[in-house]
C-alpha positions in Angstrom: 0.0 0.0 0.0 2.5 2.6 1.1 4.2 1.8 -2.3 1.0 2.8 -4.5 0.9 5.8 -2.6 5.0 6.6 -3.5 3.7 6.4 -6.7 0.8 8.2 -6.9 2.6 11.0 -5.0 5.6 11.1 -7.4 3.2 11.2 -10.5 1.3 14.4 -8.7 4.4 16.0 -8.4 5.6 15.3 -11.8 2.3 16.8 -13.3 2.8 19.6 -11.2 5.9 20.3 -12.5 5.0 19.7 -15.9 1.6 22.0 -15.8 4.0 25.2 -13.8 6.9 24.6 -16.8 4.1 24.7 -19.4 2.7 28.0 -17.9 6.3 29.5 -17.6 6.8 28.8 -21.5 3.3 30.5 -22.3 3.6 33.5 -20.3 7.7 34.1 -21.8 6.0 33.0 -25.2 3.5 35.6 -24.8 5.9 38.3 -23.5 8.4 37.7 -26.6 5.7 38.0 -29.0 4.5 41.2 -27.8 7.5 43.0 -27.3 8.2 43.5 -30.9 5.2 44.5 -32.2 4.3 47.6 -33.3 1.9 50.1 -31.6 0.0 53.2 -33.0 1.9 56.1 -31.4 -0.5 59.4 -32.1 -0.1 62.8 -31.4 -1.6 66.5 -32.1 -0.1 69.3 -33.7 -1.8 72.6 -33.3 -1.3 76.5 -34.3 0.0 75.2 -38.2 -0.4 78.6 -40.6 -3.2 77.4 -42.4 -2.2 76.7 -46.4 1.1 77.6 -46.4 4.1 74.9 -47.3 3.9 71.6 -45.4 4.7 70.2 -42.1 7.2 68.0 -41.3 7.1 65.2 -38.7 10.3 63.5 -37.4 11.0 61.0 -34.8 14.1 60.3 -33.8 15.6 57.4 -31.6 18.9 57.5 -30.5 21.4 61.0 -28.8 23.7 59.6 -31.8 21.0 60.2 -34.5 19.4 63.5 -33.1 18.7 66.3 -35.5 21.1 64.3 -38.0 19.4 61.3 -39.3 15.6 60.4 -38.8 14.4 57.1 -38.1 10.5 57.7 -39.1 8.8 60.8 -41.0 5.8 62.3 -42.7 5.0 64.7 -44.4 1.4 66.5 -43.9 -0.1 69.5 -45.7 -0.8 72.4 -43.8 -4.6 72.7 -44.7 -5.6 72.7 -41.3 -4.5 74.7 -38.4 -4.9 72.0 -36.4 -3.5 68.3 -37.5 -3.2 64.8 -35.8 -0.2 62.4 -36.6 0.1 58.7 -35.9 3.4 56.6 -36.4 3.2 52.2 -36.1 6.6 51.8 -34.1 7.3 49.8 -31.0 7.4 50.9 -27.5 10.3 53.0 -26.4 11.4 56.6 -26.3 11.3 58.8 -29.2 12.8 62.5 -30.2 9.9 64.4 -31.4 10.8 67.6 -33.9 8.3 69.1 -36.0 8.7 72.7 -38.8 6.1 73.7 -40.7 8.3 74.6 -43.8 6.1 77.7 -45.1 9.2 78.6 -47.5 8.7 75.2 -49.2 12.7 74.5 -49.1 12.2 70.8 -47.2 14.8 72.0 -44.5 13.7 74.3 -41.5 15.0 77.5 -42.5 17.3 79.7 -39.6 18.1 83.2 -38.6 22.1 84.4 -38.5 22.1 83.6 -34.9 20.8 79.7 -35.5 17.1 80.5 -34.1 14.3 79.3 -36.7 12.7 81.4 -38.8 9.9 78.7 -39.4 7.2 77.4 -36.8 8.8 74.9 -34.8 8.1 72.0 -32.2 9.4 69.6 -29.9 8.1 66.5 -27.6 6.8 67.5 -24.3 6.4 70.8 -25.9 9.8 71.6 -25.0 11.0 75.1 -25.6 14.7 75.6 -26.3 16.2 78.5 -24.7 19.6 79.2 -26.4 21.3 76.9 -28.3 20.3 73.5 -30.1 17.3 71.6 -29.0 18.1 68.6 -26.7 17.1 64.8 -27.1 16.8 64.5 -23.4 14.1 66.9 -23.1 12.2 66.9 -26.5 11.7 62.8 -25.5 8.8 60.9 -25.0 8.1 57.6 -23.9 6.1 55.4 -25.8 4.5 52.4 -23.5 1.3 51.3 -22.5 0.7 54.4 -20.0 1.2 56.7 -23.1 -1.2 59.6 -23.0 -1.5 61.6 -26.5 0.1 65.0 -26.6 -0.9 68.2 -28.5 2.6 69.9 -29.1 2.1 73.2 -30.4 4.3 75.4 -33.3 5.7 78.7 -32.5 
C-alpha cells in the first residue's frame, strides 16, 4: 500500500511540475511575441499657418542620431490649423521635432544667430532657450501608459 501511494505522489508531483513549466513557456512566449510588435503612437499638432508649405514630422531614436538622421517621418499638408499624426513603431522613447516649412525649401530655414525662422516644435512641448534643441528633453516615452500629446508650433 505505502508503495502505490509513492507512486501516486511522485506522478502528482511530476504533473505539477510539468503544468507550472508549461505555464512559464506561455507566459515568456506571450511576453516575446508582444515586445516587438508595433503600436500606434498618435499625437496633435496645433497652431500650423493654415495653407502655407507643409509640415514635417520626425522622430528620432537615439542622442547619436538626433537632428542628423531620422528614423520615421511624414510629411502633412498644412490645410488645417490643427493636424493629428500617428506613427506604427514599438514601445520605447522617441525624439519628437516638427517645422512647418512655409518657405517650401524641405529643410527648417534659420536666422544668422541659429534661431528658426519657421514654426517649430518639440516632444513634451519643450522650448529651447539658447542653443540646439536637446534629445533629453524633447523625448517621450512610448509604453502602455502613453497619453497623446498636442505639441504646439511657435
Amino acid at each position: 500500500m505505502g508503495y502505490k501511494l509513492q507512486y501516486v505522489a511522485l506522478l502528482k508531483k511530476k504533473f505539477m511540475n510539468l503544468i507550472k513549466h508549461y505555464f512559464v513557456a506561455l507566459a515568456l512566449a506571450y511576453c516575446a511575441l508582444s515586445e516587438g510588435q508595433n503600436q500606434t503612437f498618435q499625437f496633435n499638432i496645433t497652431n500650423i499657418s493654415a495653407a502655407k508649405g507643409a509640415v514635417f514630422v520626425q522622430l528620432y531614436n537615439s542622442e547619436d542620431s538626433w537632428l542628423q538622421s531620422v528614423f520615421m517621418q511624414k510629411q502633412l499638408d498644412a490645410d488645417s490649423t490643427t493636424k493629428s499624426v500617428s506613427f506604427d513603431l514599438p514601445y520605447g522613447t522617441n525624439g519628437i521635432a516638427i517645422y512647418q516649412d512655409v518657405i517650401q525649401n524641405g529643410e527648417p530655414d534659420m536666422n544668422f544667430i541659429g534661431a528658426p525662422k519657421e514654426s517649430v516644435a518639440f516632444g513634451n512641448n519643450y522650448r529651447p532657450f539658447m542653443g540646439e534643441p536637446r534629445l533629453k528633453k524633447a523625448a517621450v516615452v512610448f509604453d502602455q501608459e502613453y497619453k497623446i500629446q498636442t505639441l504646439k508650433l511657435k
